[in-house]
Every structure is written in structure tokens, then in C-alpha cells.
C-alpha positions as CSV (number, residue, x, y, z in Angstrom):
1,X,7.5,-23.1,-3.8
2,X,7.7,-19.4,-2.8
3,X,5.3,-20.5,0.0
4,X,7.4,-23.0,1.2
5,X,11.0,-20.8,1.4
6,X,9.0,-17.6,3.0
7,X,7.5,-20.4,6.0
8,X,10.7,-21.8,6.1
9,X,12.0,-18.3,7.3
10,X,9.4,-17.4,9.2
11,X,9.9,-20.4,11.4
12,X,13.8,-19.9,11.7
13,X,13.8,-15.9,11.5
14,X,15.5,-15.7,15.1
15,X,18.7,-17.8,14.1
16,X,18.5,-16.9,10.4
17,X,18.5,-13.1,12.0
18,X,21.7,-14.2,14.8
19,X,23.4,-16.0,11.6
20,X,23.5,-12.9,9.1
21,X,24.4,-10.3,12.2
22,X,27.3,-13.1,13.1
23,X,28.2,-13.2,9.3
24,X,27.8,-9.8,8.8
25,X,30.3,-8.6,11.8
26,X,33.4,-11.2,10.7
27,X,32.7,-9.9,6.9
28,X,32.9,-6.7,8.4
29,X,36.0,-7.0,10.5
30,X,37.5,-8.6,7.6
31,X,36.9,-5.3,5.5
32,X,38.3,-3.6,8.3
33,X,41.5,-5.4,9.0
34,X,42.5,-5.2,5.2
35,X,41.9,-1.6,5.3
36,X,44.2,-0.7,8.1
37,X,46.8,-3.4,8.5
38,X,48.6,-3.0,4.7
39,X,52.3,-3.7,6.1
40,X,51.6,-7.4,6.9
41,X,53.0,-9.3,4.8
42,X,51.1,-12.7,5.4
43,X,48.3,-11.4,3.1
44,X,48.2,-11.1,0.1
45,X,47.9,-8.4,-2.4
46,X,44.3,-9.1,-3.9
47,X,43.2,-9.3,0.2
48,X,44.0,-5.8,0.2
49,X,42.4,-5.3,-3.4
50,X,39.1,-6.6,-2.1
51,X,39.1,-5.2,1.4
52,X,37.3,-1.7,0.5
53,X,34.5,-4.7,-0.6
54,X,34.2,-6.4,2.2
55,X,34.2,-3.9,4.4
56,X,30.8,-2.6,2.8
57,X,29.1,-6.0,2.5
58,X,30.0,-6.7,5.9
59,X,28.6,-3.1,7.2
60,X,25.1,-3.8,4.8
61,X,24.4,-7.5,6.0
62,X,25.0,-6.3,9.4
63,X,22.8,-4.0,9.3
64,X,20.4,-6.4,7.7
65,X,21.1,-8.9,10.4
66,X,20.5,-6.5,13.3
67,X,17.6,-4.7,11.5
68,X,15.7,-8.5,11.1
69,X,17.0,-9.4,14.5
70,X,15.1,-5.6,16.1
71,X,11.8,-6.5,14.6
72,X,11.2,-9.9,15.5
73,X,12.2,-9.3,19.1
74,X,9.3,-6.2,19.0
75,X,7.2,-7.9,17.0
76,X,7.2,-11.1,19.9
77,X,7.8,-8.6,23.2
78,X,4.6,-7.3,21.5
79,X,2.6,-9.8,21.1
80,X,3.5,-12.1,24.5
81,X,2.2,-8.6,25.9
82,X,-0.8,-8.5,24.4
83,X,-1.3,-12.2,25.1
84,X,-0.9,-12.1,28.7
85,X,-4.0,-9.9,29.3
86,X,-7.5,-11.7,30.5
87,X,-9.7,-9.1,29.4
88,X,-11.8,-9.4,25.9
89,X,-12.3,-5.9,25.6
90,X,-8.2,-4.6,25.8
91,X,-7.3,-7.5,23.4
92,X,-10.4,-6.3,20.7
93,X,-9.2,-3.0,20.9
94,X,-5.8,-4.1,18.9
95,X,-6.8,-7.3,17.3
96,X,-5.9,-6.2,14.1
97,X,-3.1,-5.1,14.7
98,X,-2.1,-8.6,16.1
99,X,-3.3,-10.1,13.7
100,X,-0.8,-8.5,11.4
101,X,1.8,-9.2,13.7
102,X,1.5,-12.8,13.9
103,X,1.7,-13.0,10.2
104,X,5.6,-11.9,10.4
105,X,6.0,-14.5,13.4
106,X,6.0,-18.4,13.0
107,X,3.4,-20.3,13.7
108,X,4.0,-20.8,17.5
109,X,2.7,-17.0,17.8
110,X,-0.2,-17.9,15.3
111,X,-1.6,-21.3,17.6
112,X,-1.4,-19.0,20.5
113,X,-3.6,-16.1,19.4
114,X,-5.9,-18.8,18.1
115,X,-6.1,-20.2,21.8
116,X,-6.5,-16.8,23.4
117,X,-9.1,-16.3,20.8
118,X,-11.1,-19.0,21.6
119,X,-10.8,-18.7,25.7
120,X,-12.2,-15.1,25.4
121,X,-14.6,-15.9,22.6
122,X,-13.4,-13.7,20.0
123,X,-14.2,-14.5,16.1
């Protein structure tokens, strides 16, 4: 089961990643607005009550969003630029390391490494 949650993520980590930073600013600017805005009198009290709330789960799953959302952009810039090179001996020198970083990517970035693997004959 945990298997199939963690690929599920891994194959939707760019929108999951735009979804939380999206969710995490309008939580955010809902903290905000209660915070600063106490003589309207559309809201209502317990708005205000929770505002103090808001505003920090909005600033934490922001930073969660943008933080996931960093890492898989380097983590792909990285490995495209690896990828693109035609020479065996430049992509041994930090196979590992790609390896590693394909894990954390979805399975598009894996079947690619595979191919390059193959065309320069690397086990």
C-alpha cells in the first residue's frame, strides 16, 4: 500500500508541488486578511479567532509547497543535463549520483537513464 501512495506522488510531484504552493498562498492570505482587516463587519468573530491559525498553516504549507516545487525542478534541470551528453566517460563519472536522483523523479526520468544507459553501454 505504502508503495503504491509514494509512486502515486512521485508520478504527480510537479502538480501535487503547484497545488500545496497554490493552497498554501490563499491559506496564507487568508491568515493575513483576518489579521489586519478587524473593522469589517462582514466577518465574523471566530474568522478573526482563527486568523493567527491560518496565517501560520498557510506560511508552513507554502513553504512546503515551494520547498517540493525547488527540488523537483533541480533534481530534473539536473538530470536532462546530464542526459544530454554523448560521452560514456562524463556520464560514469556521476552515475551514482543519477542514479539517486531518478529515484525522487517519476518514472519518465527512470526509462530515460535506462535508454542512455544502454546506447553508451553502461551496466
Amino acid at each position: 500500500m505504502a508503495g503504491k501512495i509514494t509512486n502515486f506522488f512521485r508520478e504527480t510531484q510537479f502538480l501535487f508541488s503547484i497545488i500545496l504552493t497554490i493552497l498554501g498562498f490563499i491559506v496564507l492570505y487568508i491568515g493575513i486578511t483576518g489579521m489586519w482587516n478587524h473593522d469589517l463587519s462582514i466577518l465574523s468573530e471566530a474568522y478573526y479567532d482563527w486568523s493567527f491559525y491560518f496565517l501560520a498553516i498557510g506560511f508552513i504549507v507554502l513553504i512546503a509547497g515551494v520547498w517540493y516545487l525547488y527540488s523537483f525542478l533541480k533534481n530534473k534541470k539536473f538530470v536532462l543535463d546530464e542526459l544530454k551528453t554523448n560521452k560514456r566517460s562524463e556520464l560514469l563519472k556521476r552515475h551514482a549520483e543519477l542514479k539517486s536522483t531518478v529515484r525522487h523523479l517519476p518514472s519518465k526520468y527512470q526509462k530515460m537513464l535506462k535508454d542512455k544507459e544502454k546506447e553508451l553501454k553502461i551496466k
